[in-house]
N, C-alpha and C positions, 0 to 999 in steps of 0.2 A: 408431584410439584417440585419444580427445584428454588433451591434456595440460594440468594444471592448474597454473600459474601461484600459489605463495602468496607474499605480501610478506615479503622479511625481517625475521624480529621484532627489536627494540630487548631489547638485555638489560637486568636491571634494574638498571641501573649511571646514576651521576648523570652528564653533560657538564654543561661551561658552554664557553662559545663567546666570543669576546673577539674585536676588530678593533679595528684598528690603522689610521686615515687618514692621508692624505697628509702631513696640516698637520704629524698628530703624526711622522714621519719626516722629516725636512727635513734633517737630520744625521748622521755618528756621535753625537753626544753623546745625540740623542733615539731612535736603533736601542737604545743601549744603555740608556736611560730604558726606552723599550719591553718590552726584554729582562729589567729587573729587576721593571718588572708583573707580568708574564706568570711568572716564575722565584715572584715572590711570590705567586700565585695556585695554583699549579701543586699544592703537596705538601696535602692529600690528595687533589685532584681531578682528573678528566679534563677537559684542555683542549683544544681546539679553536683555534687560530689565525688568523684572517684580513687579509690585510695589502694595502693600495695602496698604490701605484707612490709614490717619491720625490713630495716636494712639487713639482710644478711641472713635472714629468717626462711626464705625459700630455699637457699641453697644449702642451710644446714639441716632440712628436712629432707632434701633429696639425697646428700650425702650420708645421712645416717640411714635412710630407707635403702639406699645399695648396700653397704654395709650389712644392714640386719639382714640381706640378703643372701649374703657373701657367708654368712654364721656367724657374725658378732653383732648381736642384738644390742650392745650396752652400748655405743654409741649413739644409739636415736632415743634409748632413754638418756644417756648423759644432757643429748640437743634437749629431750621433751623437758627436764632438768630445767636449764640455763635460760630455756625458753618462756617458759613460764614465772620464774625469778624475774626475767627482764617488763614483760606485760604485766607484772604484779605492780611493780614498780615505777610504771608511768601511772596505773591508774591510780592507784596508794595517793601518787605525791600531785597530783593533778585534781582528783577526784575524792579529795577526802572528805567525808563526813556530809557526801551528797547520797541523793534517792540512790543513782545509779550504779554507786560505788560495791555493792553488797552482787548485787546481782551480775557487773561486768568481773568479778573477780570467782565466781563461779564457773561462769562463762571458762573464763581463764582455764583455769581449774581440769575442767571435763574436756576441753580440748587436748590437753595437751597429755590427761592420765589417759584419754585412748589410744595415746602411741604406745604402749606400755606393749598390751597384749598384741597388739598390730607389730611390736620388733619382736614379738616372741613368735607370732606366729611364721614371718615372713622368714627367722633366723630358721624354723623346723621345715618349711617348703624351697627353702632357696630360690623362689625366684618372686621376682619384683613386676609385674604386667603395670603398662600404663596403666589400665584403669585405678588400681591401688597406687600408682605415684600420684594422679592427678587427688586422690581424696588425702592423701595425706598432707601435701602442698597446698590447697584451698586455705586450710585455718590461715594460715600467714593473713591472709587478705580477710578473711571473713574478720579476724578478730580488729585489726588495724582501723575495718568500716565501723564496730560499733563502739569503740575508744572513740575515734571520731564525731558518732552521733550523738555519743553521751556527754562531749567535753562543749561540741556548739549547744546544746543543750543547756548547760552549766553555766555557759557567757551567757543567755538569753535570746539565744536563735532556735527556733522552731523546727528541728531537726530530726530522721529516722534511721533506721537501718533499712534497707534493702536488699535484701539475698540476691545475686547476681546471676543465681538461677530461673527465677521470675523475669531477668531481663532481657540474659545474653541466651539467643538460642544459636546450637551449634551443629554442624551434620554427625556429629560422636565419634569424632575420630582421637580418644585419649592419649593424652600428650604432646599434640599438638592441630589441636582441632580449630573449623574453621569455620569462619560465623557466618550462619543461615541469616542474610541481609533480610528480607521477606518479612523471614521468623521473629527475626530480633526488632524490625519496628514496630511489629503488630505487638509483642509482650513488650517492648519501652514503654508505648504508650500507655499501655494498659494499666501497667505496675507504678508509673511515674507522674502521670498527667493529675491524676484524683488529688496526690499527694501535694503536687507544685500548684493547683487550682486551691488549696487550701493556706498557699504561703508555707508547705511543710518545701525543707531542704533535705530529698533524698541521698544520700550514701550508700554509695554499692561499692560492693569491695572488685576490683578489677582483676582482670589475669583467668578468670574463670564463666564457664558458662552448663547451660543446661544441654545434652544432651537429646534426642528423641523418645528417649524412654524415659528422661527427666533426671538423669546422673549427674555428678560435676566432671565435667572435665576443663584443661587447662587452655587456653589457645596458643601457647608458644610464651618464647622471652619475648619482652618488649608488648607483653600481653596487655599491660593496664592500659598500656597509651592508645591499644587498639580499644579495648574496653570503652575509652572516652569518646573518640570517632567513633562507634557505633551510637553509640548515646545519642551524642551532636547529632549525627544523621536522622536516628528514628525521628528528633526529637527539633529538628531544621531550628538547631540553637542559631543562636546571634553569633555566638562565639566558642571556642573551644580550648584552653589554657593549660598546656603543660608546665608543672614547676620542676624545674629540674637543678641538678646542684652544677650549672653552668652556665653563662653568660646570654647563650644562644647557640645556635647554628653558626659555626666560623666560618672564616674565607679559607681557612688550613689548618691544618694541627697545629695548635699553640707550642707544641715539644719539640716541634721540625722548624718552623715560621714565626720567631718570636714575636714579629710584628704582626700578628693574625687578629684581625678586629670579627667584631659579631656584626653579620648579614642584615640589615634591616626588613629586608622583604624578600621573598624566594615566590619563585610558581610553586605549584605541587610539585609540576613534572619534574622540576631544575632539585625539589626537595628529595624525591623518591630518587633521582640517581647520583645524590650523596648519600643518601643511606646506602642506598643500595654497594657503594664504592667505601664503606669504612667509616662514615662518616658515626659514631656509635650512638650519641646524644638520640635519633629516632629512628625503629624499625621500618623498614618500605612496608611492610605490612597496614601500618598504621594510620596510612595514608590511604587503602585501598578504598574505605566507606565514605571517602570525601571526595572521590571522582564525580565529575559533572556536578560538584555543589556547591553554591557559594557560601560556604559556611567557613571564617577565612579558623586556622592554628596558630597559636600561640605559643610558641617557648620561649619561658620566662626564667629568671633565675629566683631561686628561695630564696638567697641570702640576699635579695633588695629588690623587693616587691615592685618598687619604683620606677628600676629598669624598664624598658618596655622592647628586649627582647629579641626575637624573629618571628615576624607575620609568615608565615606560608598559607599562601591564599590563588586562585582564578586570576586574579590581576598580574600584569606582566608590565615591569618597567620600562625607561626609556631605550627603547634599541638602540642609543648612543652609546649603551656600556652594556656591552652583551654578555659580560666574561663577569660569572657571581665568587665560582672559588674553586675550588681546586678538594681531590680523593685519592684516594689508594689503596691498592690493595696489597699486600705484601706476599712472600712464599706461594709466588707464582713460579711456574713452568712450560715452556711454550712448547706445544709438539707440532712437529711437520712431516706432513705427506707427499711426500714430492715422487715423480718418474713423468718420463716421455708417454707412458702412456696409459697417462689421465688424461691424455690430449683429448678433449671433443668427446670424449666417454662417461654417457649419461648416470646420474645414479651415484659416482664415487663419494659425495658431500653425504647425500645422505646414506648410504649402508657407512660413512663416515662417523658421523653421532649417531648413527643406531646401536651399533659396536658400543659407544660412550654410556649411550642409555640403559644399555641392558647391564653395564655394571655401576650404574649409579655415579658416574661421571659429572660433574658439572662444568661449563664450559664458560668463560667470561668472556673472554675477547675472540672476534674469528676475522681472518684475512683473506682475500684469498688472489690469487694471479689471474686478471683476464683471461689468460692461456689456457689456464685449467691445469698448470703444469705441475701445482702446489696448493698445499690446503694449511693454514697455518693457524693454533687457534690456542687460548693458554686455559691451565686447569690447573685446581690447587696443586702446589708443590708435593704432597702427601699422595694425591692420585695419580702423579707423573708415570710411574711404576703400571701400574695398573691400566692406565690407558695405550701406553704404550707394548704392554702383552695382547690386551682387546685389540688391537688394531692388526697386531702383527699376524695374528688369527684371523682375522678378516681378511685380510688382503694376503692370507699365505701363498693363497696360487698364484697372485701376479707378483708377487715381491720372488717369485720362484722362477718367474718367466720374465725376471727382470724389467717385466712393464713400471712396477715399484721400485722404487730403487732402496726405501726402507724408511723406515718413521723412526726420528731423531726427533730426539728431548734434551733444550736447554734448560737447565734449572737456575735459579738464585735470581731469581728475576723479580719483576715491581711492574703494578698496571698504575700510571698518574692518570688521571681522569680531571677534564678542565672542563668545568658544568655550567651553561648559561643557556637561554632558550632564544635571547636574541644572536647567537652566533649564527641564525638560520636567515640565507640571505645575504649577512654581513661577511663580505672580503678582507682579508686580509687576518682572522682569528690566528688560522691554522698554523700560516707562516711565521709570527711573532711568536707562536708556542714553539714552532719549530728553531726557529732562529735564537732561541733564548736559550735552549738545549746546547745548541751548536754552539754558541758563544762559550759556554761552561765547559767545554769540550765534553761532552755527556753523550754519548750515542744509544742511537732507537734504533731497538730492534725491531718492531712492531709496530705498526698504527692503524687506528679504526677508529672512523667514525664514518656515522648514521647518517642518512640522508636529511634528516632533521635537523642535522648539525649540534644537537642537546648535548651533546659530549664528544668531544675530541680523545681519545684513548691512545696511550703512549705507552709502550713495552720497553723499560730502562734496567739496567742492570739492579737489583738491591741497594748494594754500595752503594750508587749513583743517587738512589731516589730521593734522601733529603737536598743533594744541592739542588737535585731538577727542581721541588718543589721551590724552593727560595728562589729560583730564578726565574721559573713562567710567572708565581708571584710579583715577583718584583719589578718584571717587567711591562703586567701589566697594571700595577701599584693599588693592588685591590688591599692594601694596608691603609688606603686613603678613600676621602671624600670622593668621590667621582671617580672612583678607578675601577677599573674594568672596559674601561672603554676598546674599540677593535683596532683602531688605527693610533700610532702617535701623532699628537698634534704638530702642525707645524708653525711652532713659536714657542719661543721660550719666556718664560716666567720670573717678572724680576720684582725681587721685596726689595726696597731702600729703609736703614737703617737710616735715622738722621735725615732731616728735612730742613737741611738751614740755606745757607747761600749754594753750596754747591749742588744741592739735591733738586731745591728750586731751579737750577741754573739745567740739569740735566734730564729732569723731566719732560721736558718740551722737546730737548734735543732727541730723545729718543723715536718720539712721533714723527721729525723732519728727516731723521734721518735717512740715507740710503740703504737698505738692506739687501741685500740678493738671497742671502740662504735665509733662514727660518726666522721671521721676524719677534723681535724681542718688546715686550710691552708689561707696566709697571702692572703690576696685582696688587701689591702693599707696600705701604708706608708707616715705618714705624718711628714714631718719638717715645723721650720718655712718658708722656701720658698714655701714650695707649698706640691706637694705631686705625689704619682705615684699609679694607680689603674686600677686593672682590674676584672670586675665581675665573669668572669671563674675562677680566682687563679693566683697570680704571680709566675712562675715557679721558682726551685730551682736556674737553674741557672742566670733567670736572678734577684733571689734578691744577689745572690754571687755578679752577677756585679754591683749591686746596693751599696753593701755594702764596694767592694774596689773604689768605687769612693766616697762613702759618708768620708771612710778615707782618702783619699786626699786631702778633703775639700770638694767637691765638692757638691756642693747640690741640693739639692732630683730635685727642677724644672729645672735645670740645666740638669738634665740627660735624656736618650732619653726617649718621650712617658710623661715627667716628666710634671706636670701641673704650675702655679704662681697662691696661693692662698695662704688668710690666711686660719690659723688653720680653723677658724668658717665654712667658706666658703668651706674647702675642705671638712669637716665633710660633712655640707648640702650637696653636692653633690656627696656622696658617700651617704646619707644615702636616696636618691631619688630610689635608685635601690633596688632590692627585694633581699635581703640577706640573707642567712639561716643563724638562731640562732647567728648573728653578736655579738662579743666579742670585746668593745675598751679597748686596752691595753697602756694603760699612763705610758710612761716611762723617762717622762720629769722630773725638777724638781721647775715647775712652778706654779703657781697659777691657776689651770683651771678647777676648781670648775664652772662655768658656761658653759665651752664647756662639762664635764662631763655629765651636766643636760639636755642640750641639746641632745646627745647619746644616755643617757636613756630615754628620750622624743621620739626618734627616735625610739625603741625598741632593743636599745644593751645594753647586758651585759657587766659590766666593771670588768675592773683587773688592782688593782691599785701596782704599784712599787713607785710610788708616795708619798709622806706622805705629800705633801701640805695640800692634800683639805680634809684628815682627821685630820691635827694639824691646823688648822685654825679658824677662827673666829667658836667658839659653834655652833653661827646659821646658819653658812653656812654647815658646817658637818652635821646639822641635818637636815637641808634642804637639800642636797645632797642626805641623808639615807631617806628620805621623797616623793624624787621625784621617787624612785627605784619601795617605795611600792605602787606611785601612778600606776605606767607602768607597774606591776609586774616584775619587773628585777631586778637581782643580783650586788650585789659587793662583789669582793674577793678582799684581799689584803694582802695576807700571809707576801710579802718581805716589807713591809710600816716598817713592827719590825725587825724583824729575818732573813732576805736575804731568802735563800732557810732553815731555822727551821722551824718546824708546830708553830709557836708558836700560830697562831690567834687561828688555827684549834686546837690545846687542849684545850685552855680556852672555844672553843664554844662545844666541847665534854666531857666537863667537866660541865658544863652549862645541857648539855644533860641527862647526867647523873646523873641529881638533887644533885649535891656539890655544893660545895659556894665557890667563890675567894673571899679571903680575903685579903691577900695581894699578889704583883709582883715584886720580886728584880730581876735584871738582868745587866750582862755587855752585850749594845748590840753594842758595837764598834767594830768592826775589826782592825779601823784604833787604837782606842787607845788602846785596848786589847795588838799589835803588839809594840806601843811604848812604853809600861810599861814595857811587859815582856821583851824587850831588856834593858830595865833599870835598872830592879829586877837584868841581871845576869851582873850588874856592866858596860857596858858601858854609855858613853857619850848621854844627851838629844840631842844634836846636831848631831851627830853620829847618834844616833836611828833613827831619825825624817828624815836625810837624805837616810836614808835606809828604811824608809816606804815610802818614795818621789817615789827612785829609781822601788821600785818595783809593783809602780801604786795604791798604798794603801788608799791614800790620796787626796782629791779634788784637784783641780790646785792651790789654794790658801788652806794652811792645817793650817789656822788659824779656815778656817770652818769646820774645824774635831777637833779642839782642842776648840772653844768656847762652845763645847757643844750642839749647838744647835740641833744639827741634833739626838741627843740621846735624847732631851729631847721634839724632837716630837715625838720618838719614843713612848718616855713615856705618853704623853699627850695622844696619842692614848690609849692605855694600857688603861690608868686612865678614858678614858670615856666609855671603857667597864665596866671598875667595877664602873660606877655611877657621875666619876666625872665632876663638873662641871663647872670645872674654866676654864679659857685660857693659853696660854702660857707663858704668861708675870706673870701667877700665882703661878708659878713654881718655888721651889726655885734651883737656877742653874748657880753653879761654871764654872767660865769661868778659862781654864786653859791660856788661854793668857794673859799675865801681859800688865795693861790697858796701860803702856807707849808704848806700840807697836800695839795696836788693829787697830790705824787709818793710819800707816806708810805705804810707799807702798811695794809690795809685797817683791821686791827686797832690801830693806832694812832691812826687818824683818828677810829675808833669812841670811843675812849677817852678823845680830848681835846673831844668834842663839846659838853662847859659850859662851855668857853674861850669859846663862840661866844652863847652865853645872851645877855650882856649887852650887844652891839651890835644883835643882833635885837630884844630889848625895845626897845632905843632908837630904832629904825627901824621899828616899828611905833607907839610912842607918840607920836612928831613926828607920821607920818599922819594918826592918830586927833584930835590936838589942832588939825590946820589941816582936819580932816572928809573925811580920805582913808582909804583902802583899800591895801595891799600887794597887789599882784599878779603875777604875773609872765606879760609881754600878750607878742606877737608882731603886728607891724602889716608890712600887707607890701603892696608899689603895682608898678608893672611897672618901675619903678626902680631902690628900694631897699627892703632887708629888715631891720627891727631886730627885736632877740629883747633883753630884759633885763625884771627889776623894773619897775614902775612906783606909785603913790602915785595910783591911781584915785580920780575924786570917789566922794559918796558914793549919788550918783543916778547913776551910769555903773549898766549892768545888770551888768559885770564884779563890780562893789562886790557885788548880791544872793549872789553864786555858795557856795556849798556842799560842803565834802566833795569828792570827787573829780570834780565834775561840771565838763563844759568847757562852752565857749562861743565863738562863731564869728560875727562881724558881717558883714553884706555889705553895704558902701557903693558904693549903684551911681548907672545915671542916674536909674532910677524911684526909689530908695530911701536920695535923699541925704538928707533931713531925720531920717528915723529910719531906720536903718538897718536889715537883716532879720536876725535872730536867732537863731540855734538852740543849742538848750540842753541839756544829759542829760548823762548817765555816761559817763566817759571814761579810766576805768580799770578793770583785772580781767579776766582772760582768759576771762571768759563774756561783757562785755560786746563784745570784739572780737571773739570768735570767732562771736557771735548776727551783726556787722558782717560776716566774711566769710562766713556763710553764706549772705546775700543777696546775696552778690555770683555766689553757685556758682550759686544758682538763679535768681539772673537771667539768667544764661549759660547755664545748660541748658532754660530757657524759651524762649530767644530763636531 
C-alpha cells in the first residue's frame, strides 16, 4: 500500500518574523533594545524571532579555530576567555536574581570550556574541516537565541528557545550550505506552529541549519537574514523584518553620495541586484526563499524603531521613476578576446568561460561585438592573472596562428550598476546615464545591459567611480522625492519667497506669459508663516485665491493646504523633492543671505529682486557669489538696480564684448525721480510727497525712500561690479531727511511735512535760476560711490527724466564721449515684477 505524504497546512493565523543581527546585539543595553521591539511588536501578533551570534563573536571563533589550527591553540582559548566574560555579563546585569539566570549561565559556561579541548586538539591535528568550523561557530547564535528567550520571558512575553536544527534543513554542504526549501518548510512548520498556536514566541538562533544526517552546519555570511526568509516562507508570514544598524537600503553609498536617502520601496529583483552589486546591508541569498511570494521585507533601522525603513516586496512602483539607485563593485579587471578569427567561429564564448570555470573564475559583466570579432567581460581584480594564463592556454593554437591576436587585461577598474525594474520599456534611461558620465568628463570603457533593462552596467576607471556615482545620482535626483524619474521634465520649478505686491503681481504673469523653451510654473510660496507647495504646479487659479487672501492679510499657513514653517524649514522641505531646474525667486526685503545659500546648496537657481544680500556685508556677497560657483548655479538679479531696466544685463554684455565700465551715473529712484519732478514744475514738497504716498510709490514709511538708502544699495551693487570694494557705510550718502525728524514716529513726521515746503522751493528755484535740474544721481567708478541730490544741467539727459522713470549712463572705453543710456519705469510692482520675470525665463530657457 503506498502512503501519501500531505504538506502540513498553515492555519489562518497571521506571523511576522523579526531578526535580530549581530551589530544590533553588541551589548546588554542593545539585548534589552532588542527585547523591548520585539515585547513592542508582540501583543496582538504572532512572532517569530531570529537572532545572531553577539557582534563580533562569529568571527573571533573562526579566527581563533584557524589559528589553533595553524599550532597556537591559545588564541581560541583567550576568544573562549573573553567570550564567556562578555555573555556572563549581559545575563548577570539583565537577568538577575531571575528562574533563568542560574541555568543561562551554565549554558554559558559548557559552551564556551568545550573550546578548550577542541583548540588542543585541532593545534595537535593541524587542520580545521568545515565540519568542525560550522560546530564551533553555531554557539554564537545558539547562545544569543536563549539570552533572548529568557529576557522576553523576564518582561512577561511567553517566549522559547528553538534549536535551528529542528528548523532549517540543509543538503550538508559545511561551510556554506544550502537550504533544502521542501525540507525546511515541512520542519518550520512542525517545530513552530504547536508553539505559535499556543501564543508561545519561538526564538531560533540564525546562521545555522540541520544537515541530512542531522549535523549543524552554517549557510554562509549573511546566513540569519536568510534564516528569517526561510521562516517567513515555510511559515507565508505577514511580514518579515530585518533590524539592522542602518537606515535602510540607500539610493548610494552614504561615503561616496552624501546626499544618499533610504529607498522606501524596491522589487525583490531591483533588491537582489544591489546586493548582488555591493550593496552590503543584504545578502542576494536572502532573498532567494521569497521568489514568487508575496510575503513583502523589511529593513529597519535598530536605533529608531519608528523609522519605517525599505519594503522589498512583488509590488513594483510608478514607471514614471524607473531609476531606484545606483552599486558598485570595485577591483575589477576587464579581459579581452579579440582576433579576425573569431569571425563567425562557433563555440569561441563558450570554450571562453569554460577555461574561466575550470579555474574557478567569476565573471560580472560580459560584452560582446556583433561581429564576433571580440569577447569582452570583467573578473575580480585578484583573478585577472589567472584568467588571463586559462585563456591563453585555451586558445594557444589560434593565438599561434594568429587567428587571436591575444587576451589583454585592464585592471583598476569599477562596475557602476544603475538598478530600477521600470527602466524596461522606458527610453531615454541609458542616455542620461550616459550623458551624465560624459558631462564629468568620466569615460566608459564597458557597458552591459540586459534585455530586461533591470540594470544598466558601466566599466569606469576606479579613480573615476565616486564622481560617476555623484553624477548619474544627481542627475537623476534620486536624493529627492520623485527622483528617479527617466526623462527630464520640461519646465522649470519656481518657489517665491515673499508673497506681497510683487509676488501677487507676478504670479499671474507667469501663467500669461509667452514661453517657447521649457515652461516655468509656481510650485511654492513662501511667507513668514509658512508656506503652500505642490510638486505638480500650483494652478492658476488657485494661486488667484492665494493671492486675494494674502491681501486681506491672511497668511500663506493660514490658508487651505497652507503649511506653519519657518522660511529655513519650508525651503528644506520643498527642496527634499526632485524638482526640475528649480528657480528661488526672493522677493522679500530681508536679510537672507543664508537661506539663499542654502537653495543653491539645494541646486536652485536664484532671482533676486532683493538687494539685501548683494548690498551687504562684502563677504557675505561674495560668499553668496562663491557658493553659486561651488553648485554650479546661477544668480540673476536684474531688478536689485533698475526694476524691470536691463541694466545688470548691459554691463555684463558690455563686459562681453571686451569694453570697459568705467564709470555708472544713474537716477535709480522712482520714488524720488516722481518727487523732484513734481517739485521742478513748482508745487509743494508736502503736496508732492503726499501724492507719491497716494499713489503707492513710496514704502509705508517714505523716510526710507528719502534717506537714500535704498539708492545707495543700488549703487553699492553697481560699484562691486566694477571692482569696488568698500561697504555701505563707505559710501558717501545724503540723506534727504532732515536729522530732527529721522527718529520721530511715522505720524509725526507725516504732520510736520510744510515745515519742509519752504527750503525745497528754495533749492529748486536757485537750480532753475542758474538753468539746473534737482536730482537725486548716484555716480559710482571702481573707487568710490556717491549717492546725494545734485543740481543737473539742463542738457544732461537726467534733467529730460519724468515721473517715476530712471536712468542708468554707462561711461565706458567705446562710449566716453556720449555715454549709453537707458531709460523707462522704475517704479511699481508690475514694473519689477515684468523685470524678474525675465529673469525666471531666462533661467528656465537656458
Amino acid at each position: 500500500m503506498t502512503s501519501v505524504r500531505f504538506p502540513i497546512p498553515v492555519p489562518f493565523t497571521v506571523f511576522y518574523v523579526h531578526k535580530f543581527g549581530g551589530a544590533s546585539l553588541a551589548d546588554a543595553d542593545s539585548f534589552a533594545h532588542a527585547v523591548s521591539i520585539a515585547k513592542a511588536q508582540q501583543n496582538p501578533r504572532s512572532l517569530i524571532i531570529v537572532v545572531s551570534a553577539l557582534a563580533g563573536v562569529t568571527d573571533a571563533l573562526l579566527d581563533g579555530a584557524r589559528r589553533a589550527a595553524g599550532g597556537d591553540d591559545r588564541v581560541l582559548r583567550e576568544t573562549a576567555a573573553t567570550l564567556r566574560k562578555r555573555h556572563r555579563e549581559i545575563v548577570t546585569k539583565l537577568l538577575r536574581k531571575s528562574p533563568e539566570q542560574r541555568a543561562l549561565l551554565d549554558e554559558i559556561d559548557a559552551a564556551m570550556a568545550e573550546l578548550d579541548p577542541l583548540a588542543h586538539g585541532l593545534s595537535i591535528l593541524r587542520e580545521l574541516t568545515p565540519r568542525t568550523s560550522d560546530y564551533i561557530a553555531a554557539r554564537g547564535e545558539r547562545l544569543s537565541a536563549r539570552i533572548v528567550a529568557a529576557l522576553l520571558s523576564r518582561v512577561g512575553a511567553r517566549a522559547q528557545f528553538v534549536d535551528a536544527l529542528g528548523v532549517i534543513r540543509t543538503n550538508g554542504q559545511f561551510g556554506n550550505a544550502s537550504p533544502d526549501l521542501p525540507g525546511t518548510d515541512r520542519a518550520a512548520r512542525a517545530a513552530l506552529l504547536p508553539l505559535l498556536r499556543r501564543r508561545i514566541t519561538p526564538v531560533v538562533p540564525g546562521f545555522i541549519g540541520a544537515t541530512p544526517s542531522g549535523e549543524v552546519a552554517t549557510i554562509g555570511r549573511g546566513g540569519t537574514d536568510l534564516s528569517a526568509t526561510l521562516i517567513g516562507r515555510a511559515l507565508r508570514a505577514a511580514s518579515i523584518t530585518l533590524w539592522k544598524d542602518v537606515s535602510g537600503l540607500l539610493t548610494a553609498d552614504p561615503r561616496v553620495v552624501s546626499d544618499a536617502r533610504v529607498i522606501p520601496q524596491l522589487n525583490a529583483r531591483e533588491a537582489a541586484e544591489l546586493a548582488y552589486y555591493g550593496a552590503k546591508v543584504l545578502h542576494p541569498r536572502a532573498l532567494t526563499p521569497l521568489a514568487r511570494s508575496s510575503t513583502p521585507l523589511f529593513v529597519r533601522p535598530f536605533a529608531d524603531p519608528s523609522a519605517p525603513g525599505t519594503e522589498i516586496s512583488a509590488r513594483r512602483t510608478l514607471t514614471k521613476y524607473p531609476v531606484k539607485a545606483l552599486s558598485a563593485v570595485t577591483a575589477q579587471a576587464l579581459v579581452t578576446v579579440t582576433g579576425n578569427g573569431m569571425l563567425g567561429v562557433p563555440g569561441i564564448a563558450g570554450r571562453t568561460f569554460t577555461a574561466l570555470h575550470r579555474e574557478g573564475v567569476s565573471v560580472s559583466l560580459i560584452t560582446q561585438a556583433s561581429s564576433e570579432h571580440s569577447i569582452c567581460f570583467t573578473v575580480p581584480a585578484a583573478s585577472a592573472d589567472i584568467a588571463r594564463a586559462s585563456l591563453s592556454a585555451a586558445f594557444a593554437d589560434e593565438i599561434a596562428r594568429r587567428e587571436i591576436d591575444d587576451v589583454e587585461v585592464e585592471s583598476n577598474l569599477a562596475t557602476l550598476a544603475v538598478v530600477g525594474l521600470g527602466m524596461h520599456g522606458t527610453p531615454g534611461v541609458a542616455a542620461r546615464v550616459f550623458s551624465a558620465l560624459a558631462d564629468g568628463g568620466i569615460n566608459i570603457v564597458a557597458i552591459a545591459q540586459g534585455s530586461s533593462e533591470l540594470i544598466i552596467s558601466a566599466e569606469v576607471s576606479e579613480a573615476d567611480l565616486p564622481a560617476a556615482k555623484r553624477r548619474v545620482h544627481g542627475e537623476f535626483q534620486l536624493s529627492r522625492l520623485g527622483g528617479g524619474a527617466a526623462v527630464r521634465p520640461e519646465h522649470a520649478d519656481v518657489v517665491l519667497l515673499g508673497f506681497g505686491q510683487i509676488g501677487r503681481t507676478l504670479a499671474p504673469m507667469l501663467g500669461r506669459a509667452r514661453q517657447d523653451g521649457p515652461r516655468a510654473r509656481v510650485v511654492g510660496v513662501i511667507d513668514r508663516s509658512g508656506y503652500v507647495f505642490d510638486p505638480n504646479g500650483i494652478s492658476t487659479r488657485r494661486l488667484a485665491s492665494l493671492a486675494t487672501q494674502k491681501a486681506r492679510g491672511t497668511r500663506l499657513s493660514s490658508t487651505n493646504g497652507g503649511v506653519a514653517a519657518s522660511t529655513s524649514d519650508a525651503l528644506a522641505t520643498i527642496a527634499r523633492h526632485a524638482l526640475s531646474r528649480p528657480i528661488f525667486v526672493d522677493l522679500t526685503a530681508d536679510d537672507t543671505s543664508a537661506l539663499l545659500r542654502s537653495a543653491l546648496g539645494a541646486g536652485m537657481d536664484v532671482v533676486l529682486a532683493n538687494k539685501r544680500p548683494l548690498s551687504g556685508k562684502l563677504a557675505d556677497a561674495e560668499a553668496l557669489q562663491q557658493t553659486a560657483r561651488t553648485h554650479d548655479r546661477r544668480i540673476l538679479h536684474e531688478t536689485t538696480v533698475g526694476a524691470g531696466l536691463p541694466i545688470i544685463d548691459t554691463y555684463y554684455k558690455l563686459v562681453e564684448a571686451r569694453d570697459r565700465v568705467h564709470r555708472i551715473d544713474g537716477c535709480t529712484s522712482g520714488t524720488l525721480g516722481f518727487l523732484l519732478s513734481e517739485i521742478g514744475r513748482g508745487r509743494r514738497f508736502s503736496e508732492s510727497l503726499s501724492k507719491a504716498m497716494e499713489k503707492g510709490y513710496t514704502e509705508p514709511d517714505p523716510r526710507d525712500d528719502l534717506s537714500g538708502v535704498d539708492v545707495a544699495r543700488k549703487a553699492l551693487i553697481l560699484g562691486r561690479l566694477l571692482g569696488f570694494r568698500g561697504e555701505l557705510e563707505d559710501i558717501a550718502l545724503e540723506s534727504l531727511v532732515p536729522e530732527r525728524v529721522r527718529k520721530v514716529p511715522l505720524a509725526a513726521f507725516l504732520s510736520r511735512l510744510e515745515e519742509f515746503d519752504d527750503a525745497w522751493h528754495a533749492r529748486a528755484r536757485d537750480a532753475q535760476e542758474n538753468g539746473r535740474v534737482l536730482r537725486y544721481v548716484a555716480s559710482v567708478t571702481r573707487r568710490r560711490v556717491d549717492v546725494g541730490l545734485q543740481a543737473v544741467e539742463s542738457t544732461s539727459p537726467f534733467a529730460a527724466l519724468n515721473g517715476t522713470d530712471n536712468q542708468v549712463a554707462f561711461t565706458t572705453m567705446r562710449y566716453q564721449t556720449n555715454p549709453l543710456i537707458i531709460t523707462g519705469p522704475g517704479a511699481g510692482p508690475a514694473v519689477t515684477a515684468a523685470g524678474v520675470l525675465n529673469d525666471i525665463l531666462a533661467l528656465a530657457a537656458s
